[in-house]
MIMAR-630421 format. One record per atom (N, C-alpha, C): residue in three letters; x, y, z; atom name; residue number from 1. Coordinates in nm, 4 decimals, decimal comma, padded with zeros to 6 digits, always signed. Layout:
BEGIN
{node "ALA" {X Y Z} "CA" NUM}
...
This chain:
BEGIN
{node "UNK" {+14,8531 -00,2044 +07,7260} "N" 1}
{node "UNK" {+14,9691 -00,1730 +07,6451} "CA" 1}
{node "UNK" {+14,9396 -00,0455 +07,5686} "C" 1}
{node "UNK" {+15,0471 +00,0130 +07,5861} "N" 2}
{node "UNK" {+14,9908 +00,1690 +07,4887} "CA" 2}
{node "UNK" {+15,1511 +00,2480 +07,4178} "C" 2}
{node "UNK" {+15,1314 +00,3140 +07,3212} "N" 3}
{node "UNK" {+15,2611 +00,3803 +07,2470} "CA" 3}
{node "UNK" {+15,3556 +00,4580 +07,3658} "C" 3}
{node "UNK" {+15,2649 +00,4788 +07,4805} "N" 4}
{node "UNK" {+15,3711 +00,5081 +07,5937} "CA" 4}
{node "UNK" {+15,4905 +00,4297 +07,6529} "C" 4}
{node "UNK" {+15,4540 +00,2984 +07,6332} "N" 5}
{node "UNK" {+15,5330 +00,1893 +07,6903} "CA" 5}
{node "UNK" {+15,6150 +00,2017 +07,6004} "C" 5}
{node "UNK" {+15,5770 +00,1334 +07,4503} "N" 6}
{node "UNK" {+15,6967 +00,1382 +07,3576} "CA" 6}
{node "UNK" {+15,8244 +00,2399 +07,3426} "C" 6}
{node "UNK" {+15,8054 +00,3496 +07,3367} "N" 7}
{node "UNK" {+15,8790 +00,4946 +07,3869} "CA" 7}
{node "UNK" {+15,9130 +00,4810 +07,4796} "C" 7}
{node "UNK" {+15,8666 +00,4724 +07,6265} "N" 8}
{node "UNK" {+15,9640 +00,4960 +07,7688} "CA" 8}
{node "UNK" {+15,9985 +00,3388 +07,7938} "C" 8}
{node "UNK" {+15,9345 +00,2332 +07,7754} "N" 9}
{node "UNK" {+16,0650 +00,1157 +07,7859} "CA" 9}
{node "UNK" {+16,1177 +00,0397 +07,6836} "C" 9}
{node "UNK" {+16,1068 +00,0832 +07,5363} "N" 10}
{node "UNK" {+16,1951 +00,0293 +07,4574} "CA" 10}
{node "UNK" {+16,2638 +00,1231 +07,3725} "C" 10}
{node "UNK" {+16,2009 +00,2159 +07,3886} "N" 11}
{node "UNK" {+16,3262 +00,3248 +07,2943} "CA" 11}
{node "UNK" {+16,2569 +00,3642 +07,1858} "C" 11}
{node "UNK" {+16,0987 +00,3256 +07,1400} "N" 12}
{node "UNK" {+16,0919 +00,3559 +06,9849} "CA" 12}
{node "UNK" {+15,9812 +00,4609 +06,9557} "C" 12}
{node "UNK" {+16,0827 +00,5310 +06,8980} "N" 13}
{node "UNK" {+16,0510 +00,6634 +06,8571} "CA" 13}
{node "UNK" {+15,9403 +00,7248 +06,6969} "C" 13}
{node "UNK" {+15,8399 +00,6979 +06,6911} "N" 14}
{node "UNK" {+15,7815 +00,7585 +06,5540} "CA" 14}
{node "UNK" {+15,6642 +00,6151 +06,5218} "C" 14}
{node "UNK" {+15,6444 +00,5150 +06,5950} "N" 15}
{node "UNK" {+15,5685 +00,4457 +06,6289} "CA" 15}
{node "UNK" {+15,4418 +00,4239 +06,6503} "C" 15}
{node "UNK" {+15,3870 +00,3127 +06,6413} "N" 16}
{node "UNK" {+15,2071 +00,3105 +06,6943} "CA" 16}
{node "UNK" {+15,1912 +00,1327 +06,7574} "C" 16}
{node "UNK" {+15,1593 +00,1859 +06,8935} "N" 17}
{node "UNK" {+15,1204 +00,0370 +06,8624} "CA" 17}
{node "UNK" {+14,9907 -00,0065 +06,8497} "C" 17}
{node "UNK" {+14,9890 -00,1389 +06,8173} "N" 18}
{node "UNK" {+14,8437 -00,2032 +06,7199} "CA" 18}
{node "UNK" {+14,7961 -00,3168 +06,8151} "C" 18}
{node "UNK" {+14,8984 -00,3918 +06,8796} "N" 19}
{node "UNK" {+14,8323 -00,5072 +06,9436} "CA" 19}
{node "UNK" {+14,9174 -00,5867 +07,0072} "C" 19}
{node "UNK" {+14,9206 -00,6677 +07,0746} "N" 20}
{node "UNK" {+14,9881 -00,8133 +07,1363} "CA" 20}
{node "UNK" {+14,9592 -00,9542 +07,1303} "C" 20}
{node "UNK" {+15,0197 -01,0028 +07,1213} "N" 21}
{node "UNK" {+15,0192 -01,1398 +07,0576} "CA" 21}
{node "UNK" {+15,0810 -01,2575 +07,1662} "C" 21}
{node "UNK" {+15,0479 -01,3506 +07,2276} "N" 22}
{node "UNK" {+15,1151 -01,4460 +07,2924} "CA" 22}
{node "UNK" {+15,0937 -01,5901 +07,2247} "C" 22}
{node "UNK" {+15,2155 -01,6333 +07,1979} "N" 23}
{node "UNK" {+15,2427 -01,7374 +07,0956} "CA" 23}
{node "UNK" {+15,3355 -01,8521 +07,1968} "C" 23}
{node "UNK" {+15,2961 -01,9634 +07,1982} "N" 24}
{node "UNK" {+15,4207 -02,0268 +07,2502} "CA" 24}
{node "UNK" {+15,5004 -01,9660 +07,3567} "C" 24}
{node "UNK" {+15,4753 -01,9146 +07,4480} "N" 25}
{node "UNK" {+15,5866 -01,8479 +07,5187} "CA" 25}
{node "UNK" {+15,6170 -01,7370 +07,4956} "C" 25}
{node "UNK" {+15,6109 -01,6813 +07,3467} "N" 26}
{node "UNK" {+15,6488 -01,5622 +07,2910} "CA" 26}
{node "UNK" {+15,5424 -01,4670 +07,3231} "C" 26}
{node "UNK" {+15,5742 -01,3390 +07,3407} "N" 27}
{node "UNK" {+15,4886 -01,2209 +07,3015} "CA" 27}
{node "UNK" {+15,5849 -01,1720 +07,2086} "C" 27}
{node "UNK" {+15,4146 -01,1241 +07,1127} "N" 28}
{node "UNK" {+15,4816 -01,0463 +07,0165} "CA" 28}
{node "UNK" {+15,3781 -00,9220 +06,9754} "C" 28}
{node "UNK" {+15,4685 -00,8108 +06,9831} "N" 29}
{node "UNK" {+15,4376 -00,6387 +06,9919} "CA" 29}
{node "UNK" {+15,3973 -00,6082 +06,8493} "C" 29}
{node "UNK" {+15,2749 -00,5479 +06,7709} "N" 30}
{node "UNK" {+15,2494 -00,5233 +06,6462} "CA" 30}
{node "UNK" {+15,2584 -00,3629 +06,6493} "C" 30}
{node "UNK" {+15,3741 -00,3354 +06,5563} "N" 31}
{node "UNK" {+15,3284 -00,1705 +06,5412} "CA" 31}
{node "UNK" {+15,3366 -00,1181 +06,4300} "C" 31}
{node "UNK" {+15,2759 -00,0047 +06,4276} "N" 32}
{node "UNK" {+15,3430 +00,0836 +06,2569} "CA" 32}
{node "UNK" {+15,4080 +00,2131 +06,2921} "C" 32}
{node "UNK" {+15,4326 +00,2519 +06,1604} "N" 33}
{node "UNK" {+15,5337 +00,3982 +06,1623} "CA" 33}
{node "UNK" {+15,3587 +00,4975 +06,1437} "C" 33}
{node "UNK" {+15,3985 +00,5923 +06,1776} "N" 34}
{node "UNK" {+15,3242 +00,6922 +06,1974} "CA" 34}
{node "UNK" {+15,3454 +00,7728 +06,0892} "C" 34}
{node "UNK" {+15,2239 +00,7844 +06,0032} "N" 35}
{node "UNK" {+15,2482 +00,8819 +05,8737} "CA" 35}
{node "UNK" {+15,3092 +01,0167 +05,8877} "C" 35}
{node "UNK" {+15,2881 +01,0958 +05,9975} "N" 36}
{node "UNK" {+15,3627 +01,1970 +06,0113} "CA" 36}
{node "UNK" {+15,4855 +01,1940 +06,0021} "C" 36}
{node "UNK" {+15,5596 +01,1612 +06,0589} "N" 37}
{node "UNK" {+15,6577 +01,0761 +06,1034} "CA" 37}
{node "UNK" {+15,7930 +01,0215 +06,0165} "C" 37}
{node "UNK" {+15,7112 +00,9935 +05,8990} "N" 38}
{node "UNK" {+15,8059 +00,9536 +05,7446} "CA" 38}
{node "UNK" {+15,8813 +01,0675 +05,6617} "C" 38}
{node "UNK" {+15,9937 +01,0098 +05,6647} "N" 39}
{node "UNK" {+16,0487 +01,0826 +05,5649} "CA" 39}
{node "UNK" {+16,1925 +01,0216 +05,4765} "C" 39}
{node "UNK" {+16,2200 +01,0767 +05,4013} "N" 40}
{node "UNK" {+16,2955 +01,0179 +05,3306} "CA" 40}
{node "UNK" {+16,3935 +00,9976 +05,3376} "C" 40}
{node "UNK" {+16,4459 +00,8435 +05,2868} "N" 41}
{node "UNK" {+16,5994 +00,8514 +05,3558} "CA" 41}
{node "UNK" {+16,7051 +00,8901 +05,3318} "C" 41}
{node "UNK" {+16,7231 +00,9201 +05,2166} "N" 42}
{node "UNK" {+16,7978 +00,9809 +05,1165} "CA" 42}
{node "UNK" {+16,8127 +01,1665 +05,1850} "C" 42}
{node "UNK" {+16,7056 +01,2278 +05,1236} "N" 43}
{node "UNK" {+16,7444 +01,3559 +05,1407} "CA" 43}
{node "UNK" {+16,6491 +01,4238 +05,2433} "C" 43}
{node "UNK" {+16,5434 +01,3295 +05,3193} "N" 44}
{node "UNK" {+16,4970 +01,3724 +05,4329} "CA" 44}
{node "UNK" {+16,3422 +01,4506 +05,4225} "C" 44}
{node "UNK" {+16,3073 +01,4567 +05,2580} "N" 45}
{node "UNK" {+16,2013 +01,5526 +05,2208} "CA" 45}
{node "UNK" {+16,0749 +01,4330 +05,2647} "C" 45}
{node "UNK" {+15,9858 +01,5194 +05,3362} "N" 46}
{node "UNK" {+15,8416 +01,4745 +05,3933} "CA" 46}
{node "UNK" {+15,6757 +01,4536 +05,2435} "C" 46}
{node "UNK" {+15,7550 +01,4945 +05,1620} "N" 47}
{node "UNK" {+15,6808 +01,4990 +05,0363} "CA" 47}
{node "UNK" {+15,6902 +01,3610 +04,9624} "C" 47}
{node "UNK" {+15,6252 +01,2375 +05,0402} "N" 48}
{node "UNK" {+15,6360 +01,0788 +04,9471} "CA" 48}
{node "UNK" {+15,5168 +01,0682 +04,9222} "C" 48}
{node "UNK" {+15,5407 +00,9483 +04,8802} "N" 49}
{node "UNK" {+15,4360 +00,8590 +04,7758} "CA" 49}
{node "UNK" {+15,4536 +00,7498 +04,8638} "C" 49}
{node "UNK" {+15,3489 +00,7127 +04,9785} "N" 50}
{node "UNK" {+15,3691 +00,5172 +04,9895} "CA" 50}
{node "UNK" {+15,3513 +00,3756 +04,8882} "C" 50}
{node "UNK" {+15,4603 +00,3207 +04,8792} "N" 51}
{node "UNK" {+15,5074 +00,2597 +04,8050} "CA" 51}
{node "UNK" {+15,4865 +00,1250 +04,8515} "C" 51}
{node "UNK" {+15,3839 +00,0900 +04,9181} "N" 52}
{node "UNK" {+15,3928 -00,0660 +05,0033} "CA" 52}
{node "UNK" {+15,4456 -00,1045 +05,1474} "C" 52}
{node "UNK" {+15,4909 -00,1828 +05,1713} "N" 53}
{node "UNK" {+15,5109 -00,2524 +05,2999} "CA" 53}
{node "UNK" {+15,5544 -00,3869 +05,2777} "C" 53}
{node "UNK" {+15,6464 -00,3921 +05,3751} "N" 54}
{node "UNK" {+15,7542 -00,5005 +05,3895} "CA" 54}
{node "UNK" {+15,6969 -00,5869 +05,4877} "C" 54}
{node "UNK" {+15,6830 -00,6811 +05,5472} "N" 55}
{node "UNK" {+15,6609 -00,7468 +05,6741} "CA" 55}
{node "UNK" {+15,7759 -00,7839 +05,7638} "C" 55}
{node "UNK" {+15,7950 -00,7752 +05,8798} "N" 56}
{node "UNK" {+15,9548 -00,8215 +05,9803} "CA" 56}
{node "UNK" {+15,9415 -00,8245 +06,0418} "C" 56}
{node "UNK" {+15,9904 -00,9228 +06,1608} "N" 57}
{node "UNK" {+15,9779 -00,9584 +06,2537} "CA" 57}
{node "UNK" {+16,1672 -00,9333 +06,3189} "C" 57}
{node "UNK" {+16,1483 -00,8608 +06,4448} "N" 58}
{node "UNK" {+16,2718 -00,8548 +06,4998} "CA" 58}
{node "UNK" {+16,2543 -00,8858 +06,6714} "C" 58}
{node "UNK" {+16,3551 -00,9007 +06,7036} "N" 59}
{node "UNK" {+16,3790 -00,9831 +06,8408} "CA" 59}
{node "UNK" {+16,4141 -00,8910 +06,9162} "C" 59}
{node "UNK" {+16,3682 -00,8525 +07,0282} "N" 60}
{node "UNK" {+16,4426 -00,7226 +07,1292} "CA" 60}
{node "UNK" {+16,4287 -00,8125 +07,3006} "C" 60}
{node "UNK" {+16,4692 -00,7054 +07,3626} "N" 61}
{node "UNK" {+16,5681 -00,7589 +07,4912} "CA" 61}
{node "UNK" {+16,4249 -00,8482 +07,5916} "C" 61}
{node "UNK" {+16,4690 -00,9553 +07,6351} "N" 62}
{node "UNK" {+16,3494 -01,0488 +07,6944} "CA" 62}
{node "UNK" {+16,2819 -00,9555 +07,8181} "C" 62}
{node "UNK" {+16,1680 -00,9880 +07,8573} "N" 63}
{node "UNK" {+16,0870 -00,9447 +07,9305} "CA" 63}
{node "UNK" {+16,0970 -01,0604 +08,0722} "C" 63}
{node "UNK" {+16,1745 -01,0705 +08,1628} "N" 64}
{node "UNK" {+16,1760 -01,1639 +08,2267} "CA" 64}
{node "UNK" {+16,2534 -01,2988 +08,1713} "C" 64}
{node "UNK" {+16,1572 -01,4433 +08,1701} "N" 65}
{node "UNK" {+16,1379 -01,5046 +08,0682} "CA" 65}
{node "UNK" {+16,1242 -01,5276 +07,9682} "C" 65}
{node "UNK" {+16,0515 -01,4409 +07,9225} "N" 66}
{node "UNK" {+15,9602 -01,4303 +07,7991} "CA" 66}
{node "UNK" {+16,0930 -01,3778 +07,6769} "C" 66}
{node "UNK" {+16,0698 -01,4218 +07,5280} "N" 67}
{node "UNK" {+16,1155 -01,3697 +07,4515} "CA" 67}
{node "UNK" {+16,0038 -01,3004 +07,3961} "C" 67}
{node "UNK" {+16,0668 -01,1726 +07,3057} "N" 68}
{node "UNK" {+15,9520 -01,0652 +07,2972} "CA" 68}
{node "UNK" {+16,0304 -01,0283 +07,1866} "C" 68}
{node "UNK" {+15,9073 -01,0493 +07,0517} "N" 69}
{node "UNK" {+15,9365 -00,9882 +06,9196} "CA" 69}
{node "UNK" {+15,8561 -00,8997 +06,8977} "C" 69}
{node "UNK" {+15,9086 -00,7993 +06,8027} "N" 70}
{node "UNK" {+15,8272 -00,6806 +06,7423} "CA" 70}
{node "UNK" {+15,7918 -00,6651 +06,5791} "C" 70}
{node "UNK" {+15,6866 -00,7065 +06,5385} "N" 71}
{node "UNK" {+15,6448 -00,6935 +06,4410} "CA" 71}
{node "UNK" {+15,6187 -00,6004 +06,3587} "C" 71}
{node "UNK" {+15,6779 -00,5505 +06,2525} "N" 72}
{node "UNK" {+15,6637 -00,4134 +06,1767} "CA" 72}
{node "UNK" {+15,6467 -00,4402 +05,9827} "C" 72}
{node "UNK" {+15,5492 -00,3721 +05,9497} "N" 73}
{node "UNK" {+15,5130 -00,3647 +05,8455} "CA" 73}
{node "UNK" {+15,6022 -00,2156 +05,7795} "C" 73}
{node "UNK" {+15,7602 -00,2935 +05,7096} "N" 74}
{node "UNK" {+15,8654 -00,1630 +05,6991} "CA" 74}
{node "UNK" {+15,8109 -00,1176 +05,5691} "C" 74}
{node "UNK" {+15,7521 +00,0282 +05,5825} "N" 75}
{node "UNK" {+15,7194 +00,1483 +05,5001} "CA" 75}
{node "UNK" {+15,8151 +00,1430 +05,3807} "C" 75}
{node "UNK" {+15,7970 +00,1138 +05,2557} "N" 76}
{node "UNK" {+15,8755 +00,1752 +05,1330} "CA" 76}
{node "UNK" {+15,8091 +00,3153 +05,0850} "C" 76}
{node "UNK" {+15,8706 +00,4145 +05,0533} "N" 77}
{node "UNK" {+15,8359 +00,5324 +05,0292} "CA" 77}
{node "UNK" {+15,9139 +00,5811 +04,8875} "C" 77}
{node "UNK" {+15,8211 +00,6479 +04,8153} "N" 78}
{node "UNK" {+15,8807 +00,7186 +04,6583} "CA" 78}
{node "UNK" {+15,8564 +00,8918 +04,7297} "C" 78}
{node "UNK" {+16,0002 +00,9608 +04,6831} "N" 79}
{node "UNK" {+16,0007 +01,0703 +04,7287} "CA" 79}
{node "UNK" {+15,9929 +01,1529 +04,6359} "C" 79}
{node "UNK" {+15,9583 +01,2822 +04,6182} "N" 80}
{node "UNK" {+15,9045 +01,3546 +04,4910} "CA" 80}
{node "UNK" {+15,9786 +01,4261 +04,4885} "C" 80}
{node "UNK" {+16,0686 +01,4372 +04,6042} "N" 81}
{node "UNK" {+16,1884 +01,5746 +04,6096} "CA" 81}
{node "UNK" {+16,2748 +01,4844 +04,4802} "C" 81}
{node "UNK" {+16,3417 +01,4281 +04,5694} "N" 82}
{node "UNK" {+16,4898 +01,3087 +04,4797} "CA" 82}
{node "UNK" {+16,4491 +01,2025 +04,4214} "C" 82}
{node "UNK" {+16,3297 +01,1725 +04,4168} "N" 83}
{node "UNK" {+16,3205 +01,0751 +04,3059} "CA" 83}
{node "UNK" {+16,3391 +00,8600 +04,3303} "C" 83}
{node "UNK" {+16,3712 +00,9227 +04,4528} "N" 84}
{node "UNK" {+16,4200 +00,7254 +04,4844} "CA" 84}
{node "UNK" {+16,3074 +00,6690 +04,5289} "C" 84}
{node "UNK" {+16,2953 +00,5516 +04,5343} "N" 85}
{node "UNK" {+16,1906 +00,4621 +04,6195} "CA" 85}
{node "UNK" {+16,2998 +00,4066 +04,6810} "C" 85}
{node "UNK" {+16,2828 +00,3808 +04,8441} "N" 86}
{node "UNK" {+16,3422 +00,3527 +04,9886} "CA" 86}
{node "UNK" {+16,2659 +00,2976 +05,0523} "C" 86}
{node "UNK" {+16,3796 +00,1788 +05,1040} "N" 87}
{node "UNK" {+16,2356 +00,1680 +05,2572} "CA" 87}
{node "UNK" {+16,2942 +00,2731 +05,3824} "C" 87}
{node "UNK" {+16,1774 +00,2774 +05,4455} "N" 88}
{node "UNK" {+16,2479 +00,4118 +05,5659} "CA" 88}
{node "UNK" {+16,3594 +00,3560 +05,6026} "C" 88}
{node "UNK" {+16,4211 +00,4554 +05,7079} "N" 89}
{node "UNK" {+16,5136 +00,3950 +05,7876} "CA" 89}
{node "UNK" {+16,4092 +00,3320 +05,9328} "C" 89}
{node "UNK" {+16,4639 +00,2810 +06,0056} "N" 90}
{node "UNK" {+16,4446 +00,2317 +06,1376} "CA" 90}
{node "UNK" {+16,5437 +00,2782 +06,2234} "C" 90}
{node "UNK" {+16,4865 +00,3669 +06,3432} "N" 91}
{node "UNK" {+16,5908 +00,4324 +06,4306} "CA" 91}
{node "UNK" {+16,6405 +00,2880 +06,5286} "C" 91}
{node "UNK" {+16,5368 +00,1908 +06,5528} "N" 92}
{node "UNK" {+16,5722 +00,0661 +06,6418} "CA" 92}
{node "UNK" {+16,6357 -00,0245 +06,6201} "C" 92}
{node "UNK" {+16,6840 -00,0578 +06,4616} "N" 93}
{node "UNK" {+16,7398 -00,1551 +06,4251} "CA" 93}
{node "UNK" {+16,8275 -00,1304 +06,2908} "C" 93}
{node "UNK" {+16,9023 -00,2042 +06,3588} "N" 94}
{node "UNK" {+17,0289 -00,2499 +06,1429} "CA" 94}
{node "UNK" {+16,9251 -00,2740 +06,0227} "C" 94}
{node "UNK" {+16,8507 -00,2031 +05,9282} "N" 95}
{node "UNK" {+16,8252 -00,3048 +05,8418} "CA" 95}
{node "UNK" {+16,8715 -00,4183 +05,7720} "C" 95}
{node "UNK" {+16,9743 -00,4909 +05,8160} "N" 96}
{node "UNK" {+17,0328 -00,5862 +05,7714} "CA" 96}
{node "UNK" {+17,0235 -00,7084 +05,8953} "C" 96}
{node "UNK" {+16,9568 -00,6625 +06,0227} "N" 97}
{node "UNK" {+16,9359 -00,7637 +06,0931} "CA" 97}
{node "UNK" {+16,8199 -00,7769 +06,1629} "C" 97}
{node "UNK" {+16,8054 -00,9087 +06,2258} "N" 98}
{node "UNK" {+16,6889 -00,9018 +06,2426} "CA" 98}
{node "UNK" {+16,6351 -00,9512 +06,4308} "C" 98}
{node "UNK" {+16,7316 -00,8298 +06,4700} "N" 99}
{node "UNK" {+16,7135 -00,7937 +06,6062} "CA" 99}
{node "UNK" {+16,7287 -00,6590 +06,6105} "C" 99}
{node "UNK" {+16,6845 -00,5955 +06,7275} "N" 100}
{node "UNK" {+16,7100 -00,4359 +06,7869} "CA" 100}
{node "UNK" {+16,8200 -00,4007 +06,8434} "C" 100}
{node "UNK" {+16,8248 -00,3018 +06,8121} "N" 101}
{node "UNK" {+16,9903 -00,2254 +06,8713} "CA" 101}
{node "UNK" {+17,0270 -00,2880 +07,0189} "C" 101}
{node "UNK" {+16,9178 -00,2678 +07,0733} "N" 102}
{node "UNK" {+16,8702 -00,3012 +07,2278} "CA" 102}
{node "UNK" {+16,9124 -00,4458 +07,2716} "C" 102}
{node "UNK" {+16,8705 -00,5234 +07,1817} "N" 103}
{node "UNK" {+16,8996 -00,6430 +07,1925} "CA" 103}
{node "UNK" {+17,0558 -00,7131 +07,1744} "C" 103}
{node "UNK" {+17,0900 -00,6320 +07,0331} "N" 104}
{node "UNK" {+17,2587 -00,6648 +07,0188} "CA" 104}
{node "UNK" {+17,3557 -00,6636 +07,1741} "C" 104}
């Protein structure tokens, strides 16, 4: 498994992956955001402060059989341009749900 896969067969862009997991039937994909990579959501400035980490688990499109979740530790960031603390955005998913675009 390598950050190539994630990019050419699931779509995700600014990524790392960390590991795999088989649970019950499930695999499940561990990745992070790539410090380069961050920026703010508000006004887009690359000048933050990491602010912690969220834990989430989201559901994307089955592998065969298999259901296949992706695990992400979501980046909160304090930006020095504008002043907010944010969690990033996610190009793969709603933050309000807890599946992938892909999957909807």
């Amino acid at each position: 498994m390598s950050t190539s896969l994630l990019y050419h067969g699931f779509g995700l862009v600014g990524y790392t992956y960390v590991r795999t997991a088989f649970e019950e039937g499930k695999v499940i994909f561990a990745i992070k955001h790539k410090r380069d990579k961050l920026h703010c959501p508000e006004c887009g400035s690359r000048d933050l402060i990491l602010r912690g980490c969220f834990p989430r688990r989201f559901r994307m499109v089955p592998i065969g059989s298999k259901v296949i979740y992706l695990d992400l530790d979501v980046q909160r960031v304090a930006c020095r341009r504008c002043e907010v603390i944010r969690q990033v955005d996610l190009g793969f998913a709603d933050p309000r749900f807890s599946y992938t675009r892909g999957f909807e």
